[in-house]
C-alpha positions as CSV (number, residue, x, y, z in Angstrom):
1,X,25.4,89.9,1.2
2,X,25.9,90.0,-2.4
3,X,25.1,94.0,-3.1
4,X,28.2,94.4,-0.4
5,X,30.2,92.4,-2.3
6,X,29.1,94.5,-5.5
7,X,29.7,97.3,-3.1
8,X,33.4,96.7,-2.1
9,X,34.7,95.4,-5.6
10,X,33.3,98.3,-6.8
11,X,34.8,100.5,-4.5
12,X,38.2,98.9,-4.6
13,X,38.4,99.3,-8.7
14,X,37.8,102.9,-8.1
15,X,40.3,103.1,-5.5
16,X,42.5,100.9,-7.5
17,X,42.1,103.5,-10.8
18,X,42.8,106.9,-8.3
19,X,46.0,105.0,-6.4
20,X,47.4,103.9,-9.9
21,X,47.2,107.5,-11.7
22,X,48.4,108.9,-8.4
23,X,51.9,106.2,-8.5
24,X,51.7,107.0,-12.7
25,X,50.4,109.7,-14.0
26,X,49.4,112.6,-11.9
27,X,52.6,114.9,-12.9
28,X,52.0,117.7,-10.7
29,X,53.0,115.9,-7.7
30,X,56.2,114.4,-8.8
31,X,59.7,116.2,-7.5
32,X,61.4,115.5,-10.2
33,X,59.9,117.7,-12.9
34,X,62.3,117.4,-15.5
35,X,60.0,115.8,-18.0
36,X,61.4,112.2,-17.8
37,X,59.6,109.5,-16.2
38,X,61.3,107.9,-13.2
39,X,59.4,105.0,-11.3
40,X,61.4,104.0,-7.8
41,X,60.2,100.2,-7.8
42,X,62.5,99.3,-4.7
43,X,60.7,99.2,-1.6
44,X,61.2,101.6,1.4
45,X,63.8,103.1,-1.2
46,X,62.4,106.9,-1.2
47,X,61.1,106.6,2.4
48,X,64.8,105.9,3.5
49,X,65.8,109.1,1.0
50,X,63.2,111.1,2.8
51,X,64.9,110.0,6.3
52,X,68.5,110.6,5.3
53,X,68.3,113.7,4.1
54,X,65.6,114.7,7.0
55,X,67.6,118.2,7.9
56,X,67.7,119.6,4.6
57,X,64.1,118.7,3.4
58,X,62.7,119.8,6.3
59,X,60.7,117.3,9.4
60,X,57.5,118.9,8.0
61,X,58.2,117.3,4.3
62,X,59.1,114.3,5.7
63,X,56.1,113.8,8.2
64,X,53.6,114.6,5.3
65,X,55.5,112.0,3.0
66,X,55.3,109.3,5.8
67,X,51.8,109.5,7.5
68,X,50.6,110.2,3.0
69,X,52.3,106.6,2.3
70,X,50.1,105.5,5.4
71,X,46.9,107.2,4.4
72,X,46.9,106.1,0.3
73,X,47.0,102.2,1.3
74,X,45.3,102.0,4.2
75,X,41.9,101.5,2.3
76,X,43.7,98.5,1.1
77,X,43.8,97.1,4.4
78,X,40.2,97.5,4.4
79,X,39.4,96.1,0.8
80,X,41.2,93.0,0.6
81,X,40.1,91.2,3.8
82,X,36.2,91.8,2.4
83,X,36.4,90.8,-1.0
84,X,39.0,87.1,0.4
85,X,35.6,86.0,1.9
């Protein structure tokens, strides 16, 4: 029981480190490539962008942006509940 403990927390910091240069530091996926730094930290914020402007983005763009949100924390679902034991 311990070594999947080790397992898990292991796991999760690695998961942790690729999610947080992702949000931070991985330039080549931001839009905005102007060279400043701009963090959204207001929740649902860009999903409603995304949404609003739907027609000109393109339903493709937007699908991808949605179900990726979904996809990068769903591991978290899985983490948390086996490392609370």
């Amino acid at each position: 029981m311990k070594k999947k403990y080790y397992l898990y927390s292991v796991l999760f910091a690695v998961y942790l480190a690729i999610l947080v240069y992702f949000l931070f530091f991985a330039e080549g996926f931001r839009e905005n490539m102007t060279g400043a730094y701009r963090y959204n930290f207001v929740p649902f914020r860009e999903i409603s962008r995304y949404i609003q402007y739907r027609k000109t983005i393109g339903y493709n763009r937007v699908f991808i942006n949605l179900v990726g949100n979904v996809i990068a924390f769903m591991p978290l679902g899985f983490f948390v509940p086996h490392l609370s034991k």
